[in-house]
TORROFI-48434 format. One record per residue: residue in three letters; x, y negated, z of N, C-alpha, C in turn. Coordinates in Angstrom, 3 decimals. Each point is the difference from the previous one (the first is absolute). Example, Ala and Ser with C-alpha at 12.3 -4.5 7.8 and 13.67 -1.06 7.14 Angstrom:
! TORROFI-48434
(ALA,(13.190,5.690,7.800),(-0.890,-1.190,0.000),(0.900,-1.200,0.000))
(SER,(-0.350,-1.050,-0.720),(0.820,-1.190,0.060),(-0.770,-1.090,0.730))
This chain:
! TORROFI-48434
(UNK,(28.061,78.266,169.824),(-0.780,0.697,1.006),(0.584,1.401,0.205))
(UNK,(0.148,0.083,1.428),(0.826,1.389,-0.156),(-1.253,0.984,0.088))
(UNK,(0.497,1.293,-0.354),(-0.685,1.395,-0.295),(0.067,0.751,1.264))
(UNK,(-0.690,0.668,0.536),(0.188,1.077,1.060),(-0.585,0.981,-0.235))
(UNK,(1.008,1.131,0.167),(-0.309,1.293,-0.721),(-1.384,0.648,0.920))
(UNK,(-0.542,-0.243,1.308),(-0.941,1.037,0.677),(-0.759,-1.249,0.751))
(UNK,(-1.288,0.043,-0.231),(-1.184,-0.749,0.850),(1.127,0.192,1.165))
(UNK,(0.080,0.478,0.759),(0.321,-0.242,1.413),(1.299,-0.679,0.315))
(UNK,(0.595,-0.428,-0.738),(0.869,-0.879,-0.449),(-0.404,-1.358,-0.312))
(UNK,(-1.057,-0.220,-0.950),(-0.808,-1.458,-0.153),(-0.785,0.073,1.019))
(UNK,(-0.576,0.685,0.742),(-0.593,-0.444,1.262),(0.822,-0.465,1.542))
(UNK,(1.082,-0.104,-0.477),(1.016,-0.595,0.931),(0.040,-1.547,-0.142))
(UNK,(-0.106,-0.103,-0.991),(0.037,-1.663,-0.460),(-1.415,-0.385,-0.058))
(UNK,(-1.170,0.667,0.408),(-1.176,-0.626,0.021),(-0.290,-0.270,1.165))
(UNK,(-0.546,-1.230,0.447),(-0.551,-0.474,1.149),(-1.795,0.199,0.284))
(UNK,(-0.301,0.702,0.826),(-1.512,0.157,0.439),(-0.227,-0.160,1.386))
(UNK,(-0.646,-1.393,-0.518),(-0.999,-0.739,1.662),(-0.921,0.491,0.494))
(UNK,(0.059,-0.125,1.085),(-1.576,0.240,0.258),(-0.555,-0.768,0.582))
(UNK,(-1.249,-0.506,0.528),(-0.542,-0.116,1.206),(-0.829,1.187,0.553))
(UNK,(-0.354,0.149,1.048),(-0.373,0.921,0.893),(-1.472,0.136,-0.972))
(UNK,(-1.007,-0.509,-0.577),(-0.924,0.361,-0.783),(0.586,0.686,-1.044))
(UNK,(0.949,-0.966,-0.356),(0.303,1.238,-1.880),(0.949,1.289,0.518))
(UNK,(0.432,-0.102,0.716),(0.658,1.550,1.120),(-1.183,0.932,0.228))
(UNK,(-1.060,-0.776,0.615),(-1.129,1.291,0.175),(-0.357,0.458,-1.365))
(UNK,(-0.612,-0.635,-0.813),(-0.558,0.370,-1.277),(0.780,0.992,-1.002))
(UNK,(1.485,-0.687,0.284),(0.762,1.046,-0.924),(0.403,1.183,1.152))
(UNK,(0.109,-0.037,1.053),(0.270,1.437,0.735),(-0.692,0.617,0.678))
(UNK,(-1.709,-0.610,0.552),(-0.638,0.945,0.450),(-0.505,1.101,-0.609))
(UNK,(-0.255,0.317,-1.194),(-0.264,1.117,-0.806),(1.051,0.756,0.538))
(UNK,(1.066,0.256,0.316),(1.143,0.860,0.159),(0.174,0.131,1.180))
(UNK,(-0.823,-1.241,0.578),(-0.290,1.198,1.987),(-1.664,0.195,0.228))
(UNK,(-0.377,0.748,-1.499),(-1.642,0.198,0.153),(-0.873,-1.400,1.130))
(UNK,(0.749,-0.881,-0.134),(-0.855,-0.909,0.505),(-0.308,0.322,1.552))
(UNK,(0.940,0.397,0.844),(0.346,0.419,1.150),(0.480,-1.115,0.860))
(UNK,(0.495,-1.213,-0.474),(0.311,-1.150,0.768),(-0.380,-1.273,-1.242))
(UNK,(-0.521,-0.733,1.392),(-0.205,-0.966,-0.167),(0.821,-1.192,-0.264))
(UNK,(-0.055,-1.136,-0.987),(0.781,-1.043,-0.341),(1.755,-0.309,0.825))
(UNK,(-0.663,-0.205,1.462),(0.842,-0.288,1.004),(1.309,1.236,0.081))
(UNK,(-1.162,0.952,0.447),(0.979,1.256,0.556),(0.784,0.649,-1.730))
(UNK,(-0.176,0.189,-1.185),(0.231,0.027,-0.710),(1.036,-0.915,-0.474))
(UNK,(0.299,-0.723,0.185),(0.969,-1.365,0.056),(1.433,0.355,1.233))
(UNK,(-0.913,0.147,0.733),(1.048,0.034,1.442),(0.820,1.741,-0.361))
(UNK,(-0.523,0.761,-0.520),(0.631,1.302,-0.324),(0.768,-0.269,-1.153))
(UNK,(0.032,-0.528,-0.996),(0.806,-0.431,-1.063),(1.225,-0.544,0.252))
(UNK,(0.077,-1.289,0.971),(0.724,-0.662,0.950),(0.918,1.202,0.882))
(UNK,(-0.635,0.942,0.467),(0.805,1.147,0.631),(0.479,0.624,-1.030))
(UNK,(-0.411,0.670,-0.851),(0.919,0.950,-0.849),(1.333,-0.898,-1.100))
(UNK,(-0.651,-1.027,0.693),(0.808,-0.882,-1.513),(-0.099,0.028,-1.076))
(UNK,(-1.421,-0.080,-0.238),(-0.743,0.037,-1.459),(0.504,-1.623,-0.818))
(UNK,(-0.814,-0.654,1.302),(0.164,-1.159,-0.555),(0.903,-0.946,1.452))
(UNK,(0.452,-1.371,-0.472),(0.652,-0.800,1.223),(-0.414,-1.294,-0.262))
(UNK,(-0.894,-0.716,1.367),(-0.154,-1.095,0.058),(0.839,-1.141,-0.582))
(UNK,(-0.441,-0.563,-1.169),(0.960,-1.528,-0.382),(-0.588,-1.233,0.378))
(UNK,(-1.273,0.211,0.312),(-0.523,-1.711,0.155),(-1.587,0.581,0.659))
(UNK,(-0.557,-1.076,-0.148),(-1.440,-0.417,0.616),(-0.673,1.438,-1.152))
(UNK,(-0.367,0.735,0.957),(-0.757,0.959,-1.192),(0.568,0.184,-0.826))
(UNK,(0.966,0.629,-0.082),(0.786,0.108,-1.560),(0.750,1.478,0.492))
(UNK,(-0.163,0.422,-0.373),(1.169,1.267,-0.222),(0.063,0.574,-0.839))
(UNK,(1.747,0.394,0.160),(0.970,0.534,-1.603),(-0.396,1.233,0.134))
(UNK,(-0.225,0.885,-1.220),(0.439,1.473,0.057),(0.990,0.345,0.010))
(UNK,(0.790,1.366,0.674),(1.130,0.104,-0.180),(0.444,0.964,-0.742))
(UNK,(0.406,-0.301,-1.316),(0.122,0.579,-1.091),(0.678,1.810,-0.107))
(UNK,(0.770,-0.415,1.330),(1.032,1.453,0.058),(-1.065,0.730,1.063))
(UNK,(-0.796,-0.353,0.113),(-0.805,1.257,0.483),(-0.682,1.085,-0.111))
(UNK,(0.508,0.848,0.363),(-0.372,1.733,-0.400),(-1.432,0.535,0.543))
(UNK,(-0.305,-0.464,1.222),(-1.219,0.725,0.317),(0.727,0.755,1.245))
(UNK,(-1.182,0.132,0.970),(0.433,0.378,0.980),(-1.137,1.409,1.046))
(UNK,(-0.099,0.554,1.131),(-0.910,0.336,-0.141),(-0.654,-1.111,0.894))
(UNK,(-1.806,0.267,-0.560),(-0.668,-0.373,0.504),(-0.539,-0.191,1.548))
(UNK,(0.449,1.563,-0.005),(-0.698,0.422,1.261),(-0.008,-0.839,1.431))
C-alpha cells in the first residue's frame, strides 16, 4: 500500500459521489442554506465542484480549490 506524504495528495485517489440530496446535506451549511437542492447542484456543476457521471450521480472533483461564490 503506498504512503502519501499530505491529505491532499490521498484525496486525489479518493472518489466522492454524490447525488443531488447527499450534495445538499453536505454543502448547504456552507451556502447558509441559501439554495435550494436543485439550484445548489446546478452551481456546483458551474464551478466544477462536482461533474455529472450517471443518473444522479456526481463525482467530486478532487483538484478543486474553491472559487468565489459570489
Amino acid at each position: 500500500m503506498a504512503e502519501f506524504p499530505n491529505l491532499k495528495e490521498r484525496n486525489l485517489y479518493h472518489k466522492v459521489i454524490f447525488t443531488k440530496d447527499s450534495l445538499f446535506i453536505a454543502q448547504a451549511p456552507c451556502w447558509n442554506f441559501e439554495l435550494n437542492a436543485d439550484k445548489l447542484l446546478a452551481k456546483a456543476l458551474e464551478l466544477g465542484f462536482v461533474s455529472k457521471i450517471g443518473d444522479d450521480q456526481y463525482l467530486m472533483n478532487n483538484n478543486y480549490e474553491g472559487k468565489n461564490n459570489g
